[in-house]
Backbone as CSV, one residue per row, in Angstrom:
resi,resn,N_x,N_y,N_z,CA_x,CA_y,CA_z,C_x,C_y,C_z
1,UNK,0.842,-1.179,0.000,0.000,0.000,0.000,0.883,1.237,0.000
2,UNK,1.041,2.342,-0.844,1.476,3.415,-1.110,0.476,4.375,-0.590
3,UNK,1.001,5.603,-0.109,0.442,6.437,0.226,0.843,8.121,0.081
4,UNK,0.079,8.289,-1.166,0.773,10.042,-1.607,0.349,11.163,-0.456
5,UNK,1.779,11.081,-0.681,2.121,12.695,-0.099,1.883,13.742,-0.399
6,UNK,0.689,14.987,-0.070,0.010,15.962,-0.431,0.885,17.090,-0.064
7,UNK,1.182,18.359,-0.762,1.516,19.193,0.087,1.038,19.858,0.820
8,UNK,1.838,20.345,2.395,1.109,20.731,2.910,0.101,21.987,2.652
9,UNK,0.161,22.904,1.972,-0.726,23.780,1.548,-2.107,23.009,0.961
10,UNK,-1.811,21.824,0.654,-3.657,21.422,0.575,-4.227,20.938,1.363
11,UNK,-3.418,20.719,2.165,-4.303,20.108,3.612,-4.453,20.671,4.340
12,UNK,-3.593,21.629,4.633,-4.024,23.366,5.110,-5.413,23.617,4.777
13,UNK,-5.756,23.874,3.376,-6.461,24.224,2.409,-8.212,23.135,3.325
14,UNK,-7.465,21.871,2.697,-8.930,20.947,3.410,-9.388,20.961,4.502
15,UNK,-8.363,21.186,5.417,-8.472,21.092,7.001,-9.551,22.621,6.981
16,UNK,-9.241,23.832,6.704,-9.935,24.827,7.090,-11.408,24.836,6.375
17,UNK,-11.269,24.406,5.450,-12.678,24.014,4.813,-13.261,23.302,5.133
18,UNK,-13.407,22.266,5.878,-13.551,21.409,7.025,-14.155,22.077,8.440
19,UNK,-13.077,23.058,8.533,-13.487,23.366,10.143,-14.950,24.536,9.768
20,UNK,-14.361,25.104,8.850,-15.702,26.169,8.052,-16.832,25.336,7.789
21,UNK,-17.289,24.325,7.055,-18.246,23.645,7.592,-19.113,23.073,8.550
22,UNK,-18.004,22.752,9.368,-18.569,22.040,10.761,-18.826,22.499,11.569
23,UNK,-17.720,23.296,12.066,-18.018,24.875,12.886,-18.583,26.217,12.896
24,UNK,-19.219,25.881,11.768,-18.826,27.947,10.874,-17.988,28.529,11.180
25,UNK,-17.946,29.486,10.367,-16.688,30.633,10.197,-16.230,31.230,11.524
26,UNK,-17.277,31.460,12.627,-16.494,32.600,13.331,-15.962,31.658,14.233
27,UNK,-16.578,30.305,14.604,-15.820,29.604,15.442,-14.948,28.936,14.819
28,UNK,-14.629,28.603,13.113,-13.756,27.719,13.009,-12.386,29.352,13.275
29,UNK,-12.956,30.254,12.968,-11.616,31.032,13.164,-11.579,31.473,14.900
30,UNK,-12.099,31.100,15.267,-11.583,31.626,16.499,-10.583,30.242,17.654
31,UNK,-11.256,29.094,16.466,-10.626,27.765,16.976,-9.037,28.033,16.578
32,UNK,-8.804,28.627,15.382,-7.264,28.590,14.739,-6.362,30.107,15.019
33,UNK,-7.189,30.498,15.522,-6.478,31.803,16.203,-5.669,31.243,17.532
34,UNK,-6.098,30.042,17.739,-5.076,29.990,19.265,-3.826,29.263,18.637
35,UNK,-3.449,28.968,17.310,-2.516,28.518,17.563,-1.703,29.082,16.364
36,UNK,-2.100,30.528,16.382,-0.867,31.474,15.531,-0.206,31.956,16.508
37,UNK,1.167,32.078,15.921,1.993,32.269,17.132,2.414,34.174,17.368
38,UNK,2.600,34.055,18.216,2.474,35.856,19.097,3.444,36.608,18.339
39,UNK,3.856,37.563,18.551,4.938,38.153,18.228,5.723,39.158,19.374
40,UNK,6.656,39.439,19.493,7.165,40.131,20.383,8.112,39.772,21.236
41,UNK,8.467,39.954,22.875,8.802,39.547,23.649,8.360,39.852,25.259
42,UNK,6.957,38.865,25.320,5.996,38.734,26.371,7.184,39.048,27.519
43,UNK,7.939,38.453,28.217,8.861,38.659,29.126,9.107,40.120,29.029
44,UNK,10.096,40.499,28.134,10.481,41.978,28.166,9.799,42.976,28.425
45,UNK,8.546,43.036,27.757,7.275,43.954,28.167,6.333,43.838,29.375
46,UNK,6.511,42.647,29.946,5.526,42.221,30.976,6.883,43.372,32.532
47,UNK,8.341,43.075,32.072,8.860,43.607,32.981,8.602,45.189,32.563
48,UNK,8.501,45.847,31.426,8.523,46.984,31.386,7.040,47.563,31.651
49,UNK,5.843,46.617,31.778,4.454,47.526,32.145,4.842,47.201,34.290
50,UNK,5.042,45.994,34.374,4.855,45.677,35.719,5.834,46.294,36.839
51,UNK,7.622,45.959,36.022,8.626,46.091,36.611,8.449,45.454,38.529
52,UNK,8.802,45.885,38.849,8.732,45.144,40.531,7.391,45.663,41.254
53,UNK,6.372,45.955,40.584,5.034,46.136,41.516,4.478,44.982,42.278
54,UNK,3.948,45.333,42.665,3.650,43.869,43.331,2.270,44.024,42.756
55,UNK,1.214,42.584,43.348,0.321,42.251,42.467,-1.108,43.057,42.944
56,UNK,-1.045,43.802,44.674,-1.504,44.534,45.041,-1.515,45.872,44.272
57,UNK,-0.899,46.224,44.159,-0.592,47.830,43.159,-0.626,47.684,41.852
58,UNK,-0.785,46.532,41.393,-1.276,46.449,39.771,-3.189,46.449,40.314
59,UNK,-3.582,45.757,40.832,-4.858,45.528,41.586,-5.701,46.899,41.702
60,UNK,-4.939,47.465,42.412,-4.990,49.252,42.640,-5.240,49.901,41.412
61,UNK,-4.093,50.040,40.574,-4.395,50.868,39.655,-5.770,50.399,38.625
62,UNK,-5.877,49.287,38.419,-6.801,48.616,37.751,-8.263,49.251,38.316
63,UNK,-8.271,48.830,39.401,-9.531,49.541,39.937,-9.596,51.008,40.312
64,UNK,-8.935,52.131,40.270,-8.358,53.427,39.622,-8.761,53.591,38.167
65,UNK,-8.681,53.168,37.537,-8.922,52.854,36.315,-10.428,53.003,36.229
66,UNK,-10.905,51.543,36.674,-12.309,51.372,36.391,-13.020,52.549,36.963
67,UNK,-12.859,52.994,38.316,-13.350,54.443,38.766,-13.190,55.452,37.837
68,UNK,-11.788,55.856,37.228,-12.012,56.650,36.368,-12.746,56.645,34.938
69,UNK,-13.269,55.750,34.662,-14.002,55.439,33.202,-15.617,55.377,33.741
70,UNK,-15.964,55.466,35.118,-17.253,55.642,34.910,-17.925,56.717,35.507
């Protein structure tokens, strides 16, 4: 038994046409949104919004926040 090898761009191709059927559109895309990958550097920025606050004073400002928007 032989078994051809498709490239991957058509099974890409079938697989999403697939999930667009079964799922519809907004859930088959919201199913394949979790596994595009991020960009950036989560670490680097997480130290430059947080830096050494603690989780109390992020807490704080958050609810500072919400006070000020209503």
């Amino acid at each position: 038994m032989t078994t051809e090898i498709r490239p991957l761009v058509e099974i890409n191709r079938q697989a999403i046409r697939l999930l667009y059927r079964e799922l519809g559109v907004a859930d088959a895309v919201r199913f394949l949104r979790q596994f595009t990958a991020g960009f950036g550097d989560y670490t680097r920025e997480r130290e430059l919004l947080f830096g050494q606050k603690t989780l109390e004073e992020i807490v704080g400002e958050i609810e500072a926040r919400r006070q000020q928007d209503t």
